[in-house]
Structure formats: C-alpha cells, structure tokens
C-alpha positions as CSV (number, residue, x, y, z in Angstrom):
1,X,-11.1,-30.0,-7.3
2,X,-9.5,-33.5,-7.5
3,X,-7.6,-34.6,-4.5
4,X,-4.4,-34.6,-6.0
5,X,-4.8,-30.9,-6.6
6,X,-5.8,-30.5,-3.2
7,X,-3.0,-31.8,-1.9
8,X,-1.1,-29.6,-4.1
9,X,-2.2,-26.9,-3.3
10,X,-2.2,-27.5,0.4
11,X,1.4,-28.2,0.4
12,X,1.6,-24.8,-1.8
13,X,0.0,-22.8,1.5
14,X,2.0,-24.6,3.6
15,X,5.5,-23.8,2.3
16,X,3.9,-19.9,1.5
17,X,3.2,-20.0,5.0
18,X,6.3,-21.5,6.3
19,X,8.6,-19.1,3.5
20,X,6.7,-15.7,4.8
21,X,7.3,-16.7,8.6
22,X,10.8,-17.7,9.1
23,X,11.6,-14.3,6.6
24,X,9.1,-12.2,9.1
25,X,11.3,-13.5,12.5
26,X,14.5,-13.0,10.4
27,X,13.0,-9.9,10.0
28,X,11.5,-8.9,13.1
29,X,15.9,-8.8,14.4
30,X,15.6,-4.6,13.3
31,X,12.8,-3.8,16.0
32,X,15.4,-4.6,18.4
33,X,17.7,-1.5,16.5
34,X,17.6,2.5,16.5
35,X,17.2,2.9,12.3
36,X,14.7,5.7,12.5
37,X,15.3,7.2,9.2
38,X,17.5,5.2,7.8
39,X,15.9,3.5,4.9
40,X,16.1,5.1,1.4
41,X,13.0,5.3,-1.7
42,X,10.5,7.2,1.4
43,X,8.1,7.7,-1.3
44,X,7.0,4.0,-1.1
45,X,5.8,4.7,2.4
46,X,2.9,7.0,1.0
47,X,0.2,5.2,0.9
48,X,-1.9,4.7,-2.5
49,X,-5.8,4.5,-2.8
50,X,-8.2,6.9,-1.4
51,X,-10.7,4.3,-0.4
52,X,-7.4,2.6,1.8
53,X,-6.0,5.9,3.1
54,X,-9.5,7.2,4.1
55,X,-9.6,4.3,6.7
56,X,-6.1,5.4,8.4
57,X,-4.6,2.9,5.7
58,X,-5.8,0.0,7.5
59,X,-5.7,-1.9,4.0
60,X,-3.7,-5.1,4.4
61,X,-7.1,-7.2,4.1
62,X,-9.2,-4.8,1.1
63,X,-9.4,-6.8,-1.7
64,X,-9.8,-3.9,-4.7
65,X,-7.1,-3.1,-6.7
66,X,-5.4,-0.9,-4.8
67,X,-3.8,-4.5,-2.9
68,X,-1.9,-3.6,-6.6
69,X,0.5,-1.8,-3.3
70,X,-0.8,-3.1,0.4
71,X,-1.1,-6.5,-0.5
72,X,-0.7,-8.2,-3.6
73,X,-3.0,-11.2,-2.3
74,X,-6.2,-9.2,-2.4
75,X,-6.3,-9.5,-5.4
76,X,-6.7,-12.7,-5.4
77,X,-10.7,-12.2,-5.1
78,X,-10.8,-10.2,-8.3
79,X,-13.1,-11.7,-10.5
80,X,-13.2,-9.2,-13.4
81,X,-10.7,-6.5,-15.0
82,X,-10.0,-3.9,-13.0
83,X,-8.2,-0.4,-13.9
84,X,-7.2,1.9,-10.9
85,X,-6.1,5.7,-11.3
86,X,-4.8,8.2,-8.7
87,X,-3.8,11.3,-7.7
88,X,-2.2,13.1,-5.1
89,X,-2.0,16.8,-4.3
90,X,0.7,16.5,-1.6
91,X,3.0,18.9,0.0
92,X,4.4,22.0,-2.2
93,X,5.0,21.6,-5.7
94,X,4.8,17.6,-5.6
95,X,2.2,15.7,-6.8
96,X,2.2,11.7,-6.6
97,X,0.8,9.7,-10.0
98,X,-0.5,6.3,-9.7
99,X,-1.8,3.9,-12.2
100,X,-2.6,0.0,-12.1
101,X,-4.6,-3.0,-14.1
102,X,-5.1,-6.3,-12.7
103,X,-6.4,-9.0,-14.8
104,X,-7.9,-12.7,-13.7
105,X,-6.9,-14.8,-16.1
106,X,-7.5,-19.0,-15.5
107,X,-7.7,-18.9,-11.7
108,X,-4.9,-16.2,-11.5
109,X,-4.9,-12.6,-11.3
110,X,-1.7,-10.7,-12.9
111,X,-1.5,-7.0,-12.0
112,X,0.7,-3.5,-13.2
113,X,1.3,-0.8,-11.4
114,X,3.3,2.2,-11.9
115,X,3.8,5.5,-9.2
116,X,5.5,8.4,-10.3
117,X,6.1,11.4,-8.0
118,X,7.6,14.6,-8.9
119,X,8.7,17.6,-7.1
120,X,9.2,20.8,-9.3
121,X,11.4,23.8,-8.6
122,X,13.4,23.0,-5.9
123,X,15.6,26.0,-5.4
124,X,19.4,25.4,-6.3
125,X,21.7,27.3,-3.0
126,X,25.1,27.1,-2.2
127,X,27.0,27.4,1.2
128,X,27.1,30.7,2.8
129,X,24.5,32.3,0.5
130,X,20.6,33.2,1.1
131,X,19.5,33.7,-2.5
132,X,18.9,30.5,-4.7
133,X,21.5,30.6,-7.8
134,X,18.8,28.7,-9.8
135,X,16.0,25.7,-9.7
136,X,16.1,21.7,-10.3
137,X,13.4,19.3,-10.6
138,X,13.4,16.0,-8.6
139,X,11.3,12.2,-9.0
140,X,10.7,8.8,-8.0
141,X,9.4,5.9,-9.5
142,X,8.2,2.4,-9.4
143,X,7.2,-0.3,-11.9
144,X,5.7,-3.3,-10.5
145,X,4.1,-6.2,-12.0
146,X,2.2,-8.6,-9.6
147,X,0.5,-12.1,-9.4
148,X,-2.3,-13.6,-7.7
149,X,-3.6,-16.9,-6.4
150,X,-6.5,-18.8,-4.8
151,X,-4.9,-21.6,-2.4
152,X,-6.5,-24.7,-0.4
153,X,-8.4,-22.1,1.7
154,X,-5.9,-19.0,1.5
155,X,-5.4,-16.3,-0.7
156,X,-1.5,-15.3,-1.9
157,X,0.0,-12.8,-4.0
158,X,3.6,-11.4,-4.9
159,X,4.6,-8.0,-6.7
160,X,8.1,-7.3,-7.9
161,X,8.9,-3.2,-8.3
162,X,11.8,-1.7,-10.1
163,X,12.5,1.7,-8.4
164,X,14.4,4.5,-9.3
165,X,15.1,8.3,-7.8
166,X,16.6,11.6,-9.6
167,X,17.7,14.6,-8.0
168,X,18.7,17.3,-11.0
169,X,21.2,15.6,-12.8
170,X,22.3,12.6,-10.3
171,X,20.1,9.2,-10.2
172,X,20.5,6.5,-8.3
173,X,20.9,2.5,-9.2
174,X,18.1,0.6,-10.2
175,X,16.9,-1.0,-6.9
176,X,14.3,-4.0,-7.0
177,X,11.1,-4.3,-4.3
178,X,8.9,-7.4,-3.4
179,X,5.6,-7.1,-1.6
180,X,4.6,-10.6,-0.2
181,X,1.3,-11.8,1.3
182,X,-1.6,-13.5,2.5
183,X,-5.3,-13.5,3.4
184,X,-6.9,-15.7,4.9
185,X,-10.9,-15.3,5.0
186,X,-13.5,-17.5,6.4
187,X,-13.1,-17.2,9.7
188,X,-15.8,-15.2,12.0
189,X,-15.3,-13.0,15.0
190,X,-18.4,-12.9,17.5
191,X,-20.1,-14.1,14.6
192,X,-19.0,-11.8,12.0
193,X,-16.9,-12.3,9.1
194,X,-13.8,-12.2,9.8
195,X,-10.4,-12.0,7.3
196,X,-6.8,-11.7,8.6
197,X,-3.5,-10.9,6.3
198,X,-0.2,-11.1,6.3
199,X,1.9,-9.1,4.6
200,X,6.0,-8.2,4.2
201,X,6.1,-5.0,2.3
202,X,9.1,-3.3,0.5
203,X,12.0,-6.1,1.1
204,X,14.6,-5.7,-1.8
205,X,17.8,-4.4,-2.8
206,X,19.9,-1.3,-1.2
207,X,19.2,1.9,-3.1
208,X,22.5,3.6,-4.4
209,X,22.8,7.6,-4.8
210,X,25.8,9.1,-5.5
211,X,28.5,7.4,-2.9
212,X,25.6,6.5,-0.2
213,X,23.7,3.1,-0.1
214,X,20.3,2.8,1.7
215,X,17.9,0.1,2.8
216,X,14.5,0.3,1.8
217,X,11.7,1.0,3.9
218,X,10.4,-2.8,4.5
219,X,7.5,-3.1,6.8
220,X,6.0,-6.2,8.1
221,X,2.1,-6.0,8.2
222,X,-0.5,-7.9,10.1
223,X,-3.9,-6.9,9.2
224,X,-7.6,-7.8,10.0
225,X,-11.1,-6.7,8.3
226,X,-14.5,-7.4,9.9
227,X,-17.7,-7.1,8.4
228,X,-19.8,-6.1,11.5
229,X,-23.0,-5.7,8.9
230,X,-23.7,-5.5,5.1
231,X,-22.9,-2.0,5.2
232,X,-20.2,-1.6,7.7
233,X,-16.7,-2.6,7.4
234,X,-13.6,-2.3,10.2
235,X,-10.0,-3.1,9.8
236,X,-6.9,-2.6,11.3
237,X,-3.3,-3.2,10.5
238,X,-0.2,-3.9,13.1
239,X,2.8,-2.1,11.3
240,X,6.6,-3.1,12.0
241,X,8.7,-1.0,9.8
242,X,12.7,-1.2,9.7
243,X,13.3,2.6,10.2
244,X,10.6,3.4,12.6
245,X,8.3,2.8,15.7
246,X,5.8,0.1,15.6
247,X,2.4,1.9,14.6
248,X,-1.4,0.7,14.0
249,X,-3.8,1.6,11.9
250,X,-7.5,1.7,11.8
251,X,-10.3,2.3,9.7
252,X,-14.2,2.4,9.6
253,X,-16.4,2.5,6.1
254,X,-19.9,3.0,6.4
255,X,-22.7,2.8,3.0
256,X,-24.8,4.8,3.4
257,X,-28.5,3.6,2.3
258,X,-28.3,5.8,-0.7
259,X,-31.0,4.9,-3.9
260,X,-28.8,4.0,-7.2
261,X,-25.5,4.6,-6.1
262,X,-22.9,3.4,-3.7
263,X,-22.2,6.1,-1.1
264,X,-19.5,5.0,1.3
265,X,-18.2,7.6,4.3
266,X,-15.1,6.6,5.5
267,X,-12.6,7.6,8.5
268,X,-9.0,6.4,10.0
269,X,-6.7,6.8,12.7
270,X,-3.0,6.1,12.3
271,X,-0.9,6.2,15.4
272,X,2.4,7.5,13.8
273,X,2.3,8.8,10.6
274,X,4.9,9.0,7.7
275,X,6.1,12.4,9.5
276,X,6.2,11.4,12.8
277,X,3.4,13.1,14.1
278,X,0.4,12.6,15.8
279,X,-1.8,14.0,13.2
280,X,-2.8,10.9,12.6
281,X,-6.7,11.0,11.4
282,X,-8.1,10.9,7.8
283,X,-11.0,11.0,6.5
284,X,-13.2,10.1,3.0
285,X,-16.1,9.3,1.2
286,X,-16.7,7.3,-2.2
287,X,-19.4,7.3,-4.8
288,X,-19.9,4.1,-7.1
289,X,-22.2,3.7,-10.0
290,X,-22.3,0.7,-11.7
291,X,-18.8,-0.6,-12.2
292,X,-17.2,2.4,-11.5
293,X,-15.7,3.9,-8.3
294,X,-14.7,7.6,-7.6
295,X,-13.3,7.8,-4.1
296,X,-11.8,11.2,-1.9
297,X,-9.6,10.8,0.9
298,X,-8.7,14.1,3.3
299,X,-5.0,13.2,5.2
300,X,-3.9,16.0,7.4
301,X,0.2,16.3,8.9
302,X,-0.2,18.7,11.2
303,X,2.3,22.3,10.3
304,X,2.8,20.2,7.1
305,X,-0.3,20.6,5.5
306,X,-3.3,18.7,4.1
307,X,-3.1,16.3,1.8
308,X,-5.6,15.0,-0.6
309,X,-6.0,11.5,-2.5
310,X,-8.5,11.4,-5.2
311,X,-8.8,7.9,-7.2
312,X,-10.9,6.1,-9.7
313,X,-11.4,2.6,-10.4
314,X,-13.4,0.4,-12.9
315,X,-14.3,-2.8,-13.3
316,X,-14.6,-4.4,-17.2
C-alpha cells in the first residue's frame, strides 16, 4: 500500500471512528430513561447463529458470517464465499427462518441476509368471550444487504434492513435498520490475542402499526474475543439497549482434539435475556468437515421453554 492510500484510509478510520462515537454518546442519553418495552420489531432482538448464541451471544467480535446480524465488520476477514442457513424451533407454533451470503469481492466483502419468522394459529377472541371465534397467522421480516472493509489497521462494516410485521390482515410501514461497526484486532491481552468491537445495532426508522409508532430495539455493543490457545476462544459483549437494562454476555468455545473433523463444544451466560429472566445459560456444540459447518445451540427461558438454533454454513 502506497502512502497516499494509507493516508486515505487512515483518515477513513478516523472519521468511522469519530461518526460511530459522537452517535454512541448521543445515544447513550436513553440509559438515563425508563423505556423498558417500548421499542417495536422485538424479533430483531433474537439472536441468529448457533455457533454465536451457544456462547451466550457474546458475538460482536466472531468474524463468520453470521456478523451478516451482530456485526457487519466481521466480515471484513472473510476471504472466500460464504453461505449461512438457520433455523429456529422457538416458542409454540413459531419458527424463525434465516438465510445469508457474503461475498469478497476486490478488498470488500458485500453480504445478504433475510429472517423470516412466523407464528401460526393464533386464536381469534373477542371481549367477554372464552372460546376463540377463529385463527390468524402472524410474521416478521427483514432484508438486509451489507458491506465490508479492511481499514489502516481496523476492520468496518454497515448493513441496511428493510423490516416489516403482519398481524392477520393489518401490516405495518416499511421501517428501515442500520447495524454499524468495528473491530479492531491486533492487540494482545496477557499475551494473547486480543480483538475488541464496536458495534451500534438496530438504529432506524419508527415502526408504524395501525395508529401506534414504535422505536426500534437499538443496542449499542462493546465486545472483546481472546484467543487464550489454538483451541480455545472467550468473548464477551457489554449490551446497552434503548428498552431495557444494561446486560453482558459471555461465551467459551472449546475444539476438541478430534481426528478429521472440527468438533467445537461451546457454552454462554447472558445476564438478562430477551424475556427478562435469569435463565440466562446456553449451550452448543459444532461439527465442521472441510468447508462446511453444522452447528446446535440449546437456549433455555425458564417457564417459557427451550429453544433450539440449528445452522449451517459453507465456505466456496
């Protein structure tokens, strides 16, 4: 690299840098304010990859393609084609689809993502009557496309998301979502490898349904990763959400000196779930054979139920 484009690309870091922190202190105004439950589009606060939700979604600085949602900057690393695929056996009738591709092309890495959940025969009641007069089906979705970079020393990314909700026969405005963020790697923490990230999650435009507007569920993330030996990883993410308590997050992955394949055993602790509870552990475990990743995460909510992730990913 010239020093021209050095200098560029310094000056790049340093106005991404200076753009994502005067937006997180303008942004870091709502901790001060009681807007538990307030924001609108929930679904984009379950999380997405069983690898990332095995480790108590401590994600913020994994760079795989499921950054495609925690942070758009891991994918920054990505070096070939990857395809991600997963699904979600949540709560009920309601199961969460999710899809992405990212692709490096010259030094940059574009991504797609879509997430689809639907919830299937909701019974239809009106006042002052305990029999349902009938069913409706409700969903959520997102479309996202993302972009990736290498900086002087950093990595940054940015995904836009068009999201949309239906409840029977009423849908809401087309709202629009930006994930920002940044890793930094390279750095070493009692002599381990150390990578930090940044990351402000969900910031966008009010979600209309019916007569009611709500904000959207932003967060403001500050993650870590350390690679405490070949084969075993920690992170950790500090979460600041607009409509509730400040959590953390952390996770452990372990390979297991398995013959032929990757065997990773994962587990996580979240302080404050996305139901308010302290059922906060999770647990997983991966297998990977040659470019190609199949990954199981267990997430309990306590009397909610058990929830379970199960994802692939492939590299091309």
């Amino acid at each position: 690299m010239n020093s021209d484009n050095y200098r560029r690309d310094k000056m790049k870091k340093i106005l991404i840098l200076a753009g994502m922190i005067l937006l997180a202190g303008e942004s870091f105004a709502w901790m001060s304010k009681s807007d538990a439950g307030t924001a609108g589009a929930q679904f984009l606060k379950i999380g997405i990859g069983a690898r990332a939700m095995g480790m108590g979604g401590a994600a913020s600085a994994l760079t795989d393609v499921s950054a495609l949602y925690w942070n758009p900057a891991g994918l920054a690393s990505l070096e070939k084609r990857e395809v991600f695929a997963q699904h979600t056996d949540w709560f009920e009738d309601t199961s969460i689809e999710f899809i992405g591709a990212a692709v490096p092309v010259n030094g940059k890495v574009f991504g797609f993502s879509m997430t689809y959940l639907s919830i299937d025969d909701f019974e239809r009641r009106i006042a002052d009557s305990s029999a349902p007069i009938g069913t409706f089906n409700a969903n959520d979705s997102a479309v996202g496309i993302s972009y990736a970079k290498k900086l002087a020393g950093l990595d940054a990314g940015m995904t836009v998301r068009a999201l949309k909700s239906k409840i029977g026969s009423d849908s809401s405005n087309v709202a629009i979502a930006a994930d920002a963020g940044v890793i930094k790697k390279g750095l070493s923490f009692s002599g381990k490898p150390l990578s930090l990230a940044l990351v402000l999650k969900d910031f966008g435009t009010k979600m209309k349904f019916v007569s009611k507007q709500d904000n959207l569920p932003s967060v403001i993330k500050l993650g870590m990763g350390v690679e405490v030996s070949p084969s075993m990883l920690v992170a950790a993410d500090l979460n600041l959400p607009r409509d509730n308590e400040v959590n953390m997050s952390i996770g452990f992955e372990y390979m297991l000196p398995v013959e032929a394949v990757k065997f990773p055993v994962r587990m996580g602790y979240k302080t404050l779930n996305d139901f308010d509870t302290i059922d906060g552990f999770s647990a997983g475990f991966g297998l990977g054979m040659g470019s190609y990743n199949l990954d199981f995460a267990w997430v309990p909510y306590g009397d909610f139920d058990d929830t379970y992730r199960l994802s692939l990913a492939g590299k091309f």
